[in-house]
C-alpha positions in Angstrom: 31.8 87.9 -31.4 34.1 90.8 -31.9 31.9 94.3 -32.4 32.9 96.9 -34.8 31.6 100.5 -34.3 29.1 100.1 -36.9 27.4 97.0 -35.8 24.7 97.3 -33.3 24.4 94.7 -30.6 21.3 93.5 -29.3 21.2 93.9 -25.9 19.1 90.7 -25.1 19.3 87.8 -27.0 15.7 86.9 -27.6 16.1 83.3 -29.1 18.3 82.6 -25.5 15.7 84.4 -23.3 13.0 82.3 -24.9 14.6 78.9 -24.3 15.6 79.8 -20.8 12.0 81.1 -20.0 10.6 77.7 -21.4 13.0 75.5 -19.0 12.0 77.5 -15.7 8.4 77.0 -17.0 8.6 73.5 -17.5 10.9 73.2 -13.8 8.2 75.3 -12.6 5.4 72.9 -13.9 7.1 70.0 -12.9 7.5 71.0 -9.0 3.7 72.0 -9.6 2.9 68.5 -10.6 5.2 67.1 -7.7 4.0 69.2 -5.2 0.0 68.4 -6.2 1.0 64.5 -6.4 2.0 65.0 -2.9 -0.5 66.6 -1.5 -3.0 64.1 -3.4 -1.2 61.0 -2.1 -1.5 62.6 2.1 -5.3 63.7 1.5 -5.6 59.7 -0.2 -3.6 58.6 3.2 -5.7 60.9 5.3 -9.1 59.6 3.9 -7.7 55.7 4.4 -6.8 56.6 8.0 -10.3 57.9 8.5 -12.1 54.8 6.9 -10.1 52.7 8.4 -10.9 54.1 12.0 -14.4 54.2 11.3 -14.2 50.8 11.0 -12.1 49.8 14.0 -15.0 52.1 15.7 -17.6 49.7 14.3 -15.6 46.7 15.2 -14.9 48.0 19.0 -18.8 49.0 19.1 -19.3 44.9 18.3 -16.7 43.4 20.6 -18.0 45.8 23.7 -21.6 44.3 22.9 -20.4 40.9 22.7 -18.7 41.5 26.0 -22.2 43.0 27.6 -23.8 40.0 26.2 -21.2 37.3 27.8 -20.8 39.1 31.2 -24.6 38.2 32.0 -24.1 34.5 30.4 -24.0 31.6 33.3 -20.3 30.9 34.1 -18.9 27.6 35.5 -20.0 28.4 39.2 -24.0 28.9 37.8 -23.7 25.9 35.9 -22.9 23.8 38.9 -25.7 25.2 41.3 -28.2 24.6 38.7 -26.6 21.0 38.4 -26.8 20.8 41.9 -30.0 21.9 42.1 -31.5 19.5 39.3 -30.1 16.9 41.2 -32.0 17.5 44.5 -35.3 18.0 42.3 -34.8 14.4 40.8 -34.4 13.0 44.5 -37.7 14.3 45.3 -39.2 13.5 42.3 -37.7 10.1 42.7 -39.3 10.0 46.6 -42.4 11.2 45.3 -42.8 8.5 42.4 -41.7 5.7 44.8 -44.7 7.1 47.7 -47.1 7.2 44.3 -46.8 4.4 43.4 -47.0 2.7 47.2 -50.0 4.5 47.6 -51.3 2.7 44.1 -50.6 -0.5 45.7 -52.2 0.3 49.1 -55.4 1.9 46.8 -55.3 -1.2 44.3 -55.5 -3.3 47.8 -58.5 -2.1 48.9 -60.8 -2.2 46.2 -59.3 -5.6 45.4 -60.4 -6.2 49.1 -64.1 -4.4 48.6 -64.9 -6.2 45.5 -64.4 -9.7 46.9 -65.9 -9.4 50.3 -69.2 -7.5 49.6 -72.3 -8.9 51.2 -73.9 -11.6 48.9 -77.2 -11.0 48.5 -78.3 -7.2 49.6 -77.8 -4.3 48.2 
């Protein structure tokens, strides 16, 4: 626009300083909304990293039990003493039936030998 001494110019265009103010606000708003987004999604990250060790806590707190737990379980070596073992108590329980039932015979002998030759006619 060409001035003429008579016309006044405005020294700020009001209408222009308006529109600019309104685009920083909204750019300023936006990198607001950006910059709480982001710090929303890392506190979101942050509190599924903590869950998620709390539960790897629990599960390690399990896994050392079971471990406890299977350390004082018989292993392989145990299992075949006791076997062993078992095996020598059936022997003797085997030589002790057999001497039982000997001694049943020898007992059953006897009386069959008392009650057939008792005197005949005493007491």
């Amino acid at each position: 626009m060409t001035t003429t001494k008579g016309d006044i110019v405005e020294p700020i265009n009001w209408s222009a300083a308006k529109v600019a103010f309104d685009v920083i606000q909204a750019i300023f708003t936006g990198a607001v909304a950006v910059y709480v987004y982001l710090i929303n999604k890392h506190r979101a990250s942050q509190t599924a990293i903590k869950t998620t060790n709390k539960r790897i806590d629990s599960v390690e707190k399990k896994v050392d039990s079971l471990e406890h737990q299977l350390e004082r379980l018989p292993n392989h070596e145990d299992l075949n003493k006791l076997q062993e073992q078992m095996t020598q108590t059936n022997l003797l329980l085997a030589e002790i039936s057999a001497s039982q039932k000997a001694m049943a015979r020898q007992v059953n002998r006897m009386d069959d030998y008392l009650m057939n030759n008792q005197p005949r006619g005493g007491h």
